[in-house]
N, CA, C and O atoms as a DFTB+ gen file, in Angstrom:
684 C
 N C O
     1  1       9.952     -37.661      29.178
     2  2       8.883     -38.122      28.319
     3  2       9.444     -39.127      27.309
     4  3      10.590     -38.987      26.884
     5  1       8.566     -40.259      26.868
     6  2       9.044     -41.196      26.073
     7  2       8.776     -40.922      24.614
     8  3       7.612     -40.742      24.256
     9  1       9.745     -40.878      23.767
    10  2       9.669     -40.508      22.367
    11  2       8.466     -41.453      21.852
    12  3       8.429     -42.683      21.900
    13  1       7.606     -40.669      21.404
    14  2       6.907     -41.385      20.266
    15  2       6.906     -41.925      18.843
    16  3       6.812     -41.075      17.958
    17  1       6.979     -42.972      18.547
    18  2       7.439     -43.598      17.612
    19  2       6.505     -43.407      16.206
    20  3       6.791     -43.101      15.048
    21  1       5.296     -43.731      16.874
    22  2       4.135     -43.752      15.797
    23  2       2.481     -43.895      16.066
    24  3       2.178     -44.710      16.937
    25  1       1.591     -43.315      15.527
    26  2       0.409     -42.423      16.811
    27  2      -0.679     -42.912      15.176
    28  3      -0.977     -42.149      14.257
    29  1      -1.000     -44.211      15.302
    30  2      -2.759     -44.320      14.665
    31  2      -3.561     -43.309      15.116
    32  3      -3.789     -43.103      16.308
    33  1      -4.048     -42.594      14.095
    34  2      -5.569     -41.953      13.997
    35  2      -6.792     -42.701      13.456
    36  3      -6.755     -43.482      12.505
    37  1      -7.751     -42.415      14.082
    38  2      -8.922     -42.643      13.508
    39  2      -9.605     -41.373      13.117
    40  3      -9.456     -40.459      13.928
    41  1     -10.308     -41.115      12.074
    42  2     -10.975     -40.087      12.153
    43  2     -12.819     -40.113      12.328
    44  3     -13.458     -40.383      11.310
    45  1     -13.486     -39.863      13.466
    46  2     -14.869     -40.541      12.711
    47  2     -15.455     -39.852      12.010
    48  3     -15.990     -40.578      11.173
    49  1     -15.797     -38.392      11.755
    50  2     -16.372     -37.901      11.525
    51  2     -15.651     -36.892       9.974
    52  3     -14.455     -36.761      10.234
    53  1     -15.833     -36.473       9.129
    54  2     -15.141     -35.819       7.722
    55  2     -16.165     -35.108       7.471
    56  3     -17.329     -35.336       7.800
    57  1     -15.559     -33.837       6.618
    58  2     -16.411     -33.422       5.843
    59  2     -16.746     -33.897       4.480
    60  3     -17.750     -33.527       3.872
    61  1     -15.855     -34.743       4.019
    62  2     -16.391     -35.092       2.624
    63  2     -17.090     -36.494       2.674
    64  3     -17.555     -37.182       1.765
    65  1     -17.000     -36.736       4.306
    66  2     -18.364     -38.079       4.670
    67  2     -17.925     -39.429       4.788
    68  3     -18.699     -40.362       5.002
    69  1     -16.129     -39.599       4.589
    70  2     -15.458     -40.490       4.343
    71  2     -15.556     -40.531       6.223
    72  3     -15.098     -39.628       6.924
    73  1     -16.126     -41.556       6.669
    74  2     -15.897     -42.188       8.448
    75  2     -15.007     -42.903       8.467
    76  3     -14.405     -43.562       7.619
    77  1     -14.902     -42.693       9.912
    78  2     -13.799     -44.389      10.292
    79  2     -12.338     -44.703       9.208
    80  3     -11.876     -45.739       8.729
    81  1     -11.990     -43.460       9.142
    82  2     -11.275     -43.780       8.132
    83  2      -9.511     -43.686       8.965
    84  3      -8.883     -42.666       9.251
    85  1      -9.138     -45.032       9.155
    86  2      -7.462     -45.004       9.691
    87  2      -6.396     -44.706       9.320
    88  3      -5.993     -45.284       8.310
    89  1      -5.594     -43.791       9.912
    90  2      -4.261     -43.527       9.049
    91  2      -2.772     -43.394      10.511
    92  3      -2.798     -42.875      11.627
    93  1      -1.805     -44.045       9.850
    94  2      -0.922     -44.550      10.716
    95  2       0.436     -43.578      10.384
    96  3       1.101     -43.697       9.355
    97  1       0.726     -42.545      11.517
    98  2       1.710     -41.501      11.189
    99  2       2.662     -41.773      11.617
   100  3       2.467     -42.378      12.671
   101  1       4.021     -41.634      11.317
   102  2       4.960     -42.304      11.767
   103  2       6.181     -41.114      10.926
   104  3       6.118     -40.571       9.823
   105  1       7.308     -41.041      12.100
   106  2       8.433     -40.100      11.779
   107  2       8.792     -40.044      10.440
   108  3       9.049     -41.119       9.899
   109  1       8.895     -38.631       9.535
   110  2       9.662     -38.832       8.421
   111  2      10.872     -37.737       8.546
   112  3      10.765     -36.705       9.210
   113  1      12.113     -38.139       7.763
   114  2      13.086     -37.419       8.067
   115  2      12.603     -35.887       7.889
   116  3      11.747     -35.712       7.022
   117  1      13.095     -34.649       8.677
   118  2      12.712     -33.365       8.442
   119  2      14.252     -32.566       8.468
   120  3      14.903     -32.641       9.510
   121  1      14.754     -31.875       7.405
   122  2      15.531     -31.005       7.881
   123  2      15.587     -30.078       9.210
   124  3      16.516     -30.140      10.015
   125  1      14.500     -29.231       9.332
   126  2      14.399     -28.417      10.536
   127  2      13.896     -28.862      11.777
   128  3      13.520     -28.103      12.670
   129  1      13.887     -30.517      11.848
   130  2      13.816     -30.966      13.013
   131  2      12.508     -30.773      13.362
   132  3      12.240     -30.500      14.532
   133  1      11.429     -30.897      12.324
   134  2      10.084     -30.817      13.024
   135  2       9.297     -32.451      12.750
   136  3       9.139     -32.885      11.609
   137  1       8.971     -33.028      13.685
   138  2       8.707     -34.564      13.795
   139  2       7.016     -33.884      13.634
   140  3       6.682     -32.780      14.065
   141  1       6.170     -34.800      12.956
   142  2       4.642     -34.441      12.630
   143  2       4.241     -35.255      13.591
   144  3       3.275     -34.846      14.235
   145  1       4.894     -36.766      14.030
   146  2       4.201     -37.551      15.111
   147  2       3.805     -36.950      16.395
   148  3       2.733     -36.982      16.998
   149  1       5.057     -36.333      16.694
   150  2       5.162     -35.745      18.004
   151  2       4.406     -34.311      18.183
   152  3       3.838     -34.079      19.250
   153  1       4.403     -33.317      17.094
   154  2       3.171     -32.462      17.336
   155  2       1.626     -33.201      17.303
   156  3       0.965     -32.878      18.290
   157  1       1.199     -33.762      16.735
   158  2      -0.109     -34.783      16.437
   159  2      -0.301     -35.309      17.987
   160  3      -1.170     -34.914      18.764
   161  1       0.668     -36.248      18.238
   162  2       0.497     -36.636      19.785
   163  2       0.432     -36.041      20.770
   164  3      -0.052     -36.582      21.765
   165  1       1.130     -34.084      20.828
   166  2       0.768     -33.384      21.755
   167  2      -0.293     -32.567      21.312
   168  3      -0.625     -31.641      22.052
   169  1      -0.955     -32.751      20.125
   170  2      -2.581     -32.185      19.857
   171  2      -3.631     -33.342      20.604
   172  3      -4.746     -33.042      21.032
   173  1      -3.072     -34.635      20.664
   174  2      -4.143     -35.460      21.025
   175  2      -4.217     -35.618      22.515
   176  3      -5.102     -36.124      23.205
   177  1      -2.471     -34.771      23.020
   178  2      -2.805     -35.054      24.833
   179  2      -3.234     -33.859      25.050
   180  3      -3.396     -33.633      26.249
   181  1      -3.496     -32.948      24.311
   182  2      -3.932     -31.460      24.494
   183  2      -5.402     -31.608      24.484
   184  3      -6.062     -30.810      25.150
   185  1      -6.134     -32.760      23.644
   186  2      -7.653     -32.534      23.504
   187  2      -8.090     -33.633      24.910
   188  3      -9.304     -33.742      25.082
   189  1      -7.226     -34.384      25.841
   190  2      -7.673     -35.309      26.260
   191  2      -7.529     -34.084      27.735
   192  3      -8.416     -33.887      28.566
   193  1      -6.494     -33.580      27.706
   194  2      -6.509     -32.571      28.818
   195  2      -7.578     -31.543      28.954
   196  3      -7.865     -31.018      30.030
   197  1      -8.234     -31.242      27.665
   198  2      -9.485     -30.368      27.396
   199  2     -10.621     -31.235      28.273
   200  3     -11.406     -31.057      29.205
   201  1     -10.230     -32.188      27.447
   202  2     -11.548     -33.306      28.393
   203  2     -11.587     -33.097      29.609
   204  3     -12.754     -32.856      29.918
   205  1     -10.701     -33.050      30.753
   206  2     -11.195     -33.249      32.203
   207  2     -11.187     -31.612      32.445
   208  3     -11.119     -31.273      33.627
   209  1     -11.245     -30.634      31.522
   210  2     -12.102     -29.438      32.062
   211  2     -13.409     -29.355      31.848
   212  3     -14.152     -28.839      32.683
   213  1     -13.882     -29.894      30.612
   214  2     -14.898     -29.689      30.447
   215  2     -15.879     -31.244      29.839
   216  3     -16.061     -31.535      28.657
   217  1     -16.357     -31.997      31.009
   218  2     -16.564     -33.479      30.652
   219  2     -17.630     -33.557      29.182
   220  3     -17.408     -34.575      28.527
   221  1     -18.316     -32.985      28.816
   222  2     -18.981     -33.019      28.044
   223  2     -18.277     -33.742      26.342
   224  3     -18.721     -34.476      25.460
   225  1     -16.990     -33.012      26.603
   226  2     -16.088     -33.725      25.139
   227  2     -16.072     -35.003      25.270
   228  3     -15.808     -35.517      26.357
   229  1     -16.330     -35.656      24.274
   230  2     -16.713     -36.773      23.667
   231  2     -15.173     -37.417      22.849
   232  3     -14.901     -37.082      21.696
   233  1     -14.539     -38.090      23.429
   234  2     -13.381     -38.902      22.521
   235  2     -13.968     -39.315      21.325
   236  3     -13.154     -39.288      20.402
   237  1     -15.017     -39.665      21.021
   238  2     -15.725     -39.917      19.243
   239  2     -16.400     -38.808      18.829
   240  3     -16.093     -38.388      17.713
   241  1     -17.217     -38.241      19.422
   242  2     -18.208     -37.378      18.703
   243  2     -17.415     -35.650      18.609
   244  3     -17.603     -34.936      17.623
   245  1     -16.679     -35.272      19.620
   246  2     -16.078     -34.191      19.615
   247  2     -15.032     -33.371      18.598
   248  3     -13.865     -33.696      18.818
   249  1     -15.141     -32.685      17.861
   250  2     -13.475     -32.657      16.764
   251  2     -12.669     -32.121      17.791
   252  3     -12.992     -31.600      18.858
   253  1     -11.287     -32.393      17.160
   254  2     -10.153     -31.898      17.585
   255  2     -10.246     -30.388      17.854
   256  3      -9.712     -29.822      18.808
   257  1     -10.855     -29.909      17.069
   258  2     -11.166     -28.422      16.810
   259  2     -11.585     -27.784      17.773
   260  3     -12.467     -27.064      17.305
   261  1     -11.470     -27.534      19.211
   262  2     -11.662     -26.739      20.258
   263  2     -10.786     -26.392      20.428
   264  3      -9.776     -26.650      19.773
   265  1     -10.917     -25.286      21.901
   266  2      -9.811     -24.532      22.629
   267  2     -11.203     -24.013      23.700
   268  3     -12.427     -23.967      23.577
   269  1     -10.045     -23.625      24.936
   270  2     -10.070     -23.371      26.015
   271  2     -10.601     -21.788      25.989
   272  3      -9.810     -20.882      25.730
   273  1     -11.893     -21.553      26.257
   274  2     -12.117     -20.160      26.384
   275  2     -11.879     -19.979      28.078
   276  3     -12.630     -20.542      28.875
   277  1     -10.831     -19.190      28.479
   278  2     -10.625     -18.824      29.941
   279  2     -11.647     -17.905      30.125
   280  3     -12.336     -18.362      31.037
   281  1     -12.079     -16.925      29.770
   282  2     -13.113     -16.376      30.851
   283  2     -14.299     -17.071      31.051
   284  3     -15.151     -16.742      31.876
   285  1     -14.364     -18.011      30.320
   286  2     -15.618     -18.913      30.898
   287  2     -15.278     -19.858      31.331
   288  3     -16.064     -20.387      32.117
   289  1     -14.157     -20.455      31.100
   290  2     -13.565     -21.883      31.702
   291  2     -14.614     -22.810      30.944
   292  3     -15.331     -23.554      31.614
   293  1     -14.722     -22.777      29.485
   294  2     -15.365     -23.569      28.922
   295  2     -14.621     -24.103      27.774
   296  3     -13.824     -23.362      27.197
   297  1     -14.811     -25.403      27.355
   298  2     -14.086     -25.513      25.908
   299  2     -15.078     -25.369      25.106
   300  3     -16.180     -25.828      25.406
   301  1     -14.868     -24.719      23.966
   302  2     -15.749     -23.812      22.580
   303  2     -14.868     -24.527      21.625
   304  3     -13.688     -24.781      21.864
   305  1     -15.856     -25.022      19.895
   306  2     -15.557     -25.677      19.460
   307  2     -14.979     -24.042      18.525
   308  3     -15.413     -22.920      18.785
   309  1     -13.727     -24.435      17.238
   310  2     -13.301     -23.380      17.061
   311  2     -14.183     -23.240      15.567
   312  3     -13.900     -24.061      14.695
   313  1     -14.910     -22.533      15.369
   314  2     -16.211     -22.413      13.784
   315  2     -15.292     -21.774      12.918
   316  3     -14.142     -21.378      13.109
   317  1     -16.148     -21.751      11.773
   318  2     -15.653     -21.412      10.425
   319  2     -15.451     -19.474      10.949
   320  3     -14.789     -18.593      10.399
   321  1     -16.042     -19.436      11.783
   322  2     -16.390     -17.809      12.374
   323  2     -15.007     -17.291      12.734
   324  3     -14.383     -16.330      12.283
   325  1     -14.744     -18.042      13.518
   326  2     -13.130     -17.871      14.231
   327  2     -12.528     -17.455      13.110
   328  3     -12.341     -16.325      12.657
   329  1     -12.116     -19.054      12.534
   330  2     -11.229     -18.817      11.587
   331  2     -11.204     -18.044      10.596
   332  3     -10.268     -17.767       9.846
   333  1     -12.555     -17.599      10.608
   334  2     -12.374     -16.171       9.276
   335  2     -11.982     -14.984      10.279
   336  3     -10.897     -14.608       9.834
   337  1     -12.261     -14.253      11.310
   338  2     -11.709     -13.296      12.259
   339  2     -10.420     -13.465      12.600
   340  3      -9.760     -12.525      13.043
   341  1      -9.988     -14.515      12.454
   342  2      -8.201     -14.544      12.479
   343  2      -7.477     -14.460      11.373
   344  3      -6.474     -13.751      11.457
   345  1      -7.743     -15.100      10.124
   346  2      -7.784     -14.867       9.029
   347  2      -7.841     -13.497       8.349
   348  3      -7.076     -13.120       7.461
   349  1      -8.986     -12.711       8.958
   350  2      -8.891     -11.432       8.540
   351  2      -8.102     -10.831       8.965
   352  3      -7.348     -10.243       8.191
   353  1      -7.922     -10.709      10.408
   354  2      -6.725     -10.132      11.604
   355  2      -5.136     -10.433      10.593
   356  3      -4.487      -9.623       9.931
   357  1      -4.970     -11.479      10.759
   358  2      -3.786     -11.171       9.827
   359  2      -3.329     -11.273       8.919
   360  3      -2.167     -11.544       8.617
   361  1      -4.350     -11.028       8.241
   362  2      -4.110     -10.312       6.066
   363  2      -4.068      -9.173       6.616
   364  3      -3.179      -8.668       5.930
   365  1      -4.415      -8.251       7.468
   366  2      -4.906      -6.765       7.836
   367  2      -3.411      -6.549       8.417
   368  3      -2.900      -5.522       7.970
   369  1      -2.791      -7.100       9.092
   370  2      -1.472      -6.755       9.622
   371  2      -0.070      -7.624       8.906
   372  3       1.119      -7.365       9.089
   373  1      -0.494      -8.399       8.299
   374  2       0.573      -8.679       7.157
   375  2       0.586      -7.889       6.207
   376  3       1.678      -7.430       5.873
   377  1      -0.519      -7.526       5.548
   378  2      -0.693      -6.710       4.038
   379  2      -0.678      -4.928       4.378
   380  3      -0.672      -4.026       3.540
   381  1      -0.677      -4.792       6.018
   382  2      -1.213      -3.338       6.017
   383  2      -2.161      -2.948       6.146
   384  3      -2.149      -1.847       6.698
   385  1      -3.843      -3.612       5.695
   386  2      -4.309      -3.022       5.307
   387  2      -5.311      -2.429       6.158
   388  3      -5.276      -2.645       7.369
   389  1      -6.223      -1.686       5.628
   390  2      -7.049      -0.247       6.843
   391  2      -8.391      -1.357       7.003
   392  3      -8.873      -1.940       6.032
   393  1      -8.881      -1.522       8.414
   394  2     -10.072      -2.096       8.761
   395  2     -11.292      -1.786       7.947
   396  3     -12.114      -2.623       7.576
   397  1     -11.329      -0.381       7.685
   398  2     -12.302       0.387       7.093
   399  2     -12.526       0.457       5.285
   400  3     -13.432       0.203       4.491
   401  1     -10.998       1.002       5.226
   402  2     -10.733       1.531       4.115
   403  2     -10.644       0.034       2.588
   404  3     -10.865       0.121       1.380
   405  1     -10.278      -1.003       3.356
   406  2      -9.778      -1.992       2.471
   407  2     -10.755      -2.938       2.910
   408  3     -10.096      -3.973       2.811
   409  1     -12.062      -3.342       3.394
   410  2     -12.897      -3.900       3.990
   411  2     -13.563      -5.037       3.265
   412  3     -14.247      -5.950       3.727
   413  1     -13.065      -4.670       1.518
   414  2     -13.412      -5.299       0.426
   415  2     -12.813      -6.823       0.178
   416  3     -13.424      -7.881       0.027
   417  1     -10.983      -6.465       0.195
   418  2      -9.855      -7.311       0.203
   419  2      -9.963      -8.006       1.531
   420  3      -9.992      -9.235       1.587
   421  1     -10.024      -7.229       2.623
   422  2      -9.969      -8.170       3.681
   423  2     -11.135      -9.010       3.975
   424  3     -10.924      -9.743       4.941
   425  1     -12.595      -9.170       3.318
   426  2     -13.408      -9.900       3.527
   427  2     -13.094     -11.106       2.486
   428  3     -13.812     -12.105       2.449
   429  1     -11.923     -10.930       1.612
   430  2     -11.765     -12.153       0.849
   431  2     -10.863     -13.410       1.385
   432  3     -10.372     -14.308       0.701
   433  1     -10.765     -13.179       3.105
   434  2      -9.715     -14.110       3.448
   435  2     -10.936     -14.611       4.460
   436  3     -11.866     -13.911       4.862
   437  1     -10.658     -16.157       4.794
   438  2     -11.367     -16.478       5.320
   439  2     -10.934     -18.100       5.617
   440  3      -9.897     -18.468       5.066
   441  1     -11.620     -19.031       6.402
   442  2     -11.384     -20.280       6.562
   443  2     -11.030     -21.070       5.053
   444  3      -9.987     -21.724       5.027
   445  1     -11.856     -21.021       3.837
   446  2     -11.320     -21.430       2.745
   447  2     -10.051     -21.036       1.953
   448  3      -9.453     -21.592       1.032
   449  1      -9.826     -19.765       2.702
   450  2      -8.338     -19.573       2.511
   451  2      -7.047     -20.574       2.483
   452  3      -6.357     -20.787       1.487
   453  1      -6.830     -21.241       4.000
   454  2      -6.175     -22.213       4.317
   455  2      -6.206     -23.540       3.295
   456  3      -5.291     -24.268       2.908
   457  1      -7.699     -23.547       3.012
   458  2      -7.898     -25.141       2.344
   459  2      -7.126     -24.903       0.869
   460  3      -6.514     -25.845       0.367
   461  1      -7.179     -23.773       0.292
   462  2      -7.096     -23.392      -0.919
   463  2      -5.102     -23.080      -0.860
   464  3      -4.223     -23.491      -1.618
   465  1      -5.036     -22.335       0.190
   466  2      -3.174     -22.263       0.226
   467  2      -2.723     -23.278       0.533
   468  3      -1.534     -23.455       0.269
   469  1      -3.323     -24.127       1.070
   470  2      -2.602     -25.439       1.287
   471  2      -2.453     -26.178      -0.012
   472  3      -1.340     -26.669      -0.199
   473  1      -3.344     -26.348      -0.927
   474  2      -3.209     -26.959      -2.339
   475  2      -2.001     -26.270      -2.862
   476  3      -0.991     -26.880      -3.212
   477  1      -2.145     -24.909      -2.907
   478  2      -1.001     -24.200      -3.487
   479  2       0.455     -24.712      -3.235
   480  3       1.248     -25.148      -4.070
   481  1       0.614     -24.561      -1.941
   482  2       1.773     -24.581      -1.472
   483  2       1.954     -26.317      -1.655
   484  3       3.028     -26.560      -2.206
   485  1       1.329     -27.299      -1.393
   486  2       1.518     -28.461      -1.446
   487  2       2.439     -28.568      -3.040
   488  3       3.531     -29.059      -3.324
   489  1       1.389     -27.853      -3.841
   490  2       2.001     -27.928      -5.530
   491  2       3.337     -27.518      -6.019
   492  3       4.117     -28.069      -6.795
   493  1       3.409     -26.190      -5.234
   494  2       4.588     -25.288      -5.693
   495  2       5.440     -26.468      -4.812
   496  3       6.489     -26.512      -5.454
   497  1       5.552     -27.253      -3.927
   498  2       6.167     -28.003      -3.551
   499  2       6.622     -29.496      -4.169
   500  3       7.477     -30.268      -3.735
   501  1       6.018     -29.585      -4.973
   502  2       5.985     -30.675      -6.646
   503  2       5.101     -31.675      -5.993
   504  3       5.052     -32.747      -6.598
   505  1       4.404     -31.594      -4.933
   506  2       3.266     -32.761      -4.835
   507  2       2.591     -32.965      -6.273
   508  3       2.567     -31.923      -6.930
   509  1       2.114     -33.932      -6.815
   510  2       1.165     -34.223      -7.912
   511  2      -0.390     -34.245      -7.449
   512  3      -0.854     -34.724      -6.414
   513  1      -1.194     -33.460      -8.721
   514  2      -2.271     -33.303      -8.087
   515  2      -2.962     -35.025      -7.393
   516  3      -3.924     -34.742      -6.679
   517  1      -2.809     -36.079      -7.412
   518  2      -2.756     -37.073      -6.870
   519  2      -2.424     -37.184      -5.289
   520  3      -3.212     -37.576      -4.428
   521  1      -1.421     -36.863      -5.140
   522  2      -0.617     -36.340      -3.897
   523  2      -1.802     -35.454      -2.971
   524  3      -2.208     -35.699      -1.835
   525  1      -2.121     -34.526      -3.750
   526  2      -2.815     -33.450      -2.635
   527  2      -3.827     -33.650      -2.557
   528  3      -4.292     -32.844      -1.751
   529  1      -5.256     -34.879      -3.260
   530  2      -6.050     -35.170      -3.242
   531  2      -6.305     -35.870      -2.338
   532  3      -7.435     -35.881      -1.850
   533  1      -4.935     -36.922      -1.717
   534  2      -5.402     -37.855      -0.916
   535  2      -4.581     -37.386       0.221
   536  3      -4.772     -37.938       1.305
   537  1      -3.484     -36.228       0.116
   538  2      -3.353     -35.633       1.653
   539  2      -4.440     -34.859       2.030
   540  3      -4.998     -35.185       3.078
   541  1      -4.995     -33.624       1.230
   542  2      -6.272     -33.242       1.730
   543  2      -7.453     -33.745       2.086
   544  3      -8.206     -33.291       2.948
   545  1      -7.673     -35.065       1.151
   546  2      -8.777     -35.606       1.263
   547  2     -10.043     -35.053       0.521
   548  3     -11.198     -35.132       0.937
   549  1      -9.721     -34.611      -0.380
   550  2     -10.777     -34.070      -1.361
   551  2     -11.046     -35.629      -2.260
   552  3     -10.170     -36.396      -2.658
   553  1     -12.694     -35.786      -2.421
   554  2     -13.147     -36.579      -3.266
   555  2     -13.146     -36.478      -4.676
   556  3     -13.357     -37.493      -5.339
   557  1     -12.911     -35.249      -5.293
   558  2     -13.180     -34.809      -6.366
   559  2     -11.595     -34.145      -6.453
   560  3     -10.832     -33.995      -5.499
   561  1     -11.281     -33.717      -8.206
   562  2     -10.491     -33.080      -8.632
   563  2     -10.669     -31.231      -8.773
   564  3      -9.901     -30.421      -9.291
   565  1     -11.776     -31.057      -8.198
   566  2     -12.350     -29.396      -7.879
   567  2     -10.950     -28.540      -7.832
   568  3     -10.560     -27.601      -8.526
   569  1     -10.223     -29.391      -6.499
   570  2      -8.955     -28.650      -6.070
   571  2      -8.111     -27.695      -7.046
   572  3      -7.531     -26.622      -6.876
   573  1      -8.376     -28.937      -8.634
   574  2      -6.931     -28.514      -9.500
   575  2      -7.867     -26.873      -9.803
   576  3      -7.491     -26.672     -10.958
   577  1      -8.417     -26.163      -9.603
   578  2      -8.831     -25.009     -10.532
   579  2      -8.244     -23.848      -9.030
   580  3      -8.468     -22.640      -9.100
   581  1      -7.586     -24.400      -7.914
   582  2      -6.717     -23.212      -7.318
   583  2      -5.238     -23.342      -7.832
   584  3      -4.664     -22.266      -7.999
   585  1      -4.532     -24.478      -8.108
   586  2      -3.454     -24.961      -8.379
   587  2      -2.424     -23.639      -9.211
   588  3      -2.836     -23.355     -10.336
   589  1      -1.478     -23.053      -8.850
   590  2      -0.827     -21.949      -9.443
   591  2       0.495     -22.250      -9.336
   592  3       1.003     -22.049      -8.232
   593  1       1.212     -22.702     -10.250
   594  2       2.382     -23.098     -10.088
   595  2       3.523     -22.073     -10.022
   596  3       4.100     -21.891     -11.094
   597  1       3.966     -21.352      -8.940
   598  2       4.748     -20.338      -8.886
   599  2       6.158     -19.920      -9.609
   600  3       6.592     -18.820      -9.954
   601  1       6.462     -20.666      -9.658
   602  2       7.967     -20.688     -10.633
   603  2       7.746     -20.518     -12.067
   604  3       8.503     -19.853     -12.775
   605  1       6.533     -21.223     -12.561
   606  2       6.204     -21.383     -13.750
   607  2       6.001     -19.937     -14.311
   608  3       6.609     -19.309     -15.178
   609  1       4.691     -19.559     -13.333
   610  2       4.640     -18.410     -13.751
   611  2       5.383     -17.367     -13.600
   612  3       5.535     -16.436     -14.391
   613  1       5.717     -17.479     -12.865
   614  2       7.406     -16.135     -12.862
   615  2       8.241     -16.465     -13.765
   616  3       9.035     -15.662     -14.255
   617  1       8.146     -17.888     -14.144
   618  2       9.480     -17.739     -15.624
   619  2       9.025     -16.881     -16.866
   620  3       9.656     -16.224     -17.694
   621  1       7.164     -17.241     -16.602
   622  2       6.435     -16.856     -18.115
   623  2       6.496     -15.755     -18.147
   624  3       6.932     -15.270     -19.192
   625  1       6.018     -14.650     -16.818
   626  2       6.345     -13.468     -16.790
   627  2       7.642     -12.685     -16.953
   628  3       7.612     -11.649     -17.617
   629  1       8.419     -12.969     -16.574
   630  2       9.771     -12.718     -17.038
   631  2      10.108     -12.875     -18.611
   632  3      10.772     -12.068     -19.262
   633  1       9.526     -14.062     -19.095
   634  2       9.915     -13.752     -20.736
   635  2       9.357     -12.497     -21.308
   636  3       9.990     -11.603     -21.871
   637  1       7.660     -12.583     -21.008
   638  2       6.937     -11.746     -21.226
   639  2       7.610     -10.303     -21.285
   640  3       7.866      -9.643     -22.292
   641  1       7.810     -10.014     -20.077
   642  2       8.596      -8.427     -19.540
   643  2      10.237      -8.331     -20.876
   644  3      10.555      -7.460     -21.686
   645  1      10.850      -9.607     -20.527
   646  2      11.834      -9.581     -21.753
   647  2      11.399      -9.565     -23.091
   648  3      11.816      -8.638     -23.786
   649  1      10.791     -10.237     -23.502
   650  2      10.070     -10.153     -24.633
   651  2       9.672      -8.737     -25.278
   652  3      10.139      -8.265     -26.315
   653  1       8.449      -8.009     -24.211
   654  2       8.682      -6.463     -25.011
   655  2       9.175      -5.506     -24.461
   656  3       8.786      -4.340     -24.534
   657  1      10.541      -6.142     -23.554
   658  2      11.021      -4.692     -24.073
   659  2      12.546      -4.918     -24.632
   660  3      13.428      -4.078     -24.453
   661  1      12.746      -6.118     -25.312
   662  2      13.820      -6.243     -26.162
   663  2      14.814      -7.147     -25.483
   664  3      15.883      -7.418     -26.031
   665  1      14.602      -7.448     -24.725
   666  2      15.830      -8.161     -23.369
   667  2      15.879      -9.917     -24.552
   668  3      15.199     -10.650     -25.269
   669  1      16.915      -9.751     -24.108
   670  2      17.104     -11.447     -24.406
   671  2      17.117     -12.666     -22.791
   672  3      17.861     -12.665     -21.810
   673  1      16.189     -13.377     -23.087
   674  2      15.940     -14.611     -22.018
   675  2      17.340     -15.137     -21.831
   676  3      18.233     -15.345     -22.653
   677  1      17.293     -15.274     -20.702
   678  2      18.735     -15.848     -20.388
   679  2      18.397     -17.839     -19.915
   680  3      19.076     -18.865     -19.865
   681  1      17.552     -17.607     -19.769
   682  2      17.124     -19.240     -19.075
   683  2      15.983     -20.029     -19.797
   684  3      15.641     -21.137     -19.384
């Protein structure tokens, strides 16, 4: 296979309504050897291979967002539905928790989960809220009210905890 160098997107369709909007991905150095071009380009020969199972996908009108349901041999677009049933599935087996018993906590994970940890993690990563506005693509500054800067607050807490109970801050 021939290395891919660099893979234009178009996007037509957004949720925040922004169309036709082009963006040109191209290798950036990665420590752990993960190239973003080259997964992107085998998501885009993955949706074109979807295509000749099921002709109905549309190269413009279709999202990326399907998968292959085998017992029907159909491609199904993947809904906000999915992604909250997987979402729940594993907060429930990461955290432990009882299908029944914890039904409360586990209905708080869901597709907006992702949109919302991704800000996080983008931050705790020193992106500027600038940065994550125009990698996410949010129109608005809404985002900054998930924003939790992790270090920060573990330093504050730590004084805190030192603070009453007599400890002297070392940092």
């Amino acid at each position: 296979m021939t290395a891919v160098v660099k893979v234009w997107v178009k996007f037509h369709t957004q949720k925040n309504g922004q169309h036709c909007d082009e963006k040109l991905f191209v290798p950036n150095p990665d420590p752990h050897g993960v190239c973003m071009v080259t997964s992107l380009y085998r998501s885009l020969k993955r949706f074109a291979d979807l295509r000749r199972v099921d002709g109905r996908l549309h190269e413009h009108r279709t999202p990326l967002s399907v998968y292959h349901h085998t017992p029907t041999n159909a491609v199904r677009l993947i809904t906000s539905n999915d992604i909250d049933v997987f979402m729940r599935r594993l907060a429930t087996q990461v955290y432990y928790l009882h299908p029944v018993n914890d039904r409360a906590a586990i209905g708080k994970w869901g597709s907006h989960s992702l949109r919302v940890g991704a800000c996080v993690i983008l931050h705790t990563l020193g992106f500027s809220s600038l940065d994550i506005q125009w990698i996410m693509r949010w129109r608005s500054m809404a985002f900054v009210t998930y924003l939790r800067n992790i270090a920060i607050l573990s330093s504050r807490q730590n004084q805190a905890f030192n603070k009453a109970l007599g400890m002297p801050t070392l940092f």
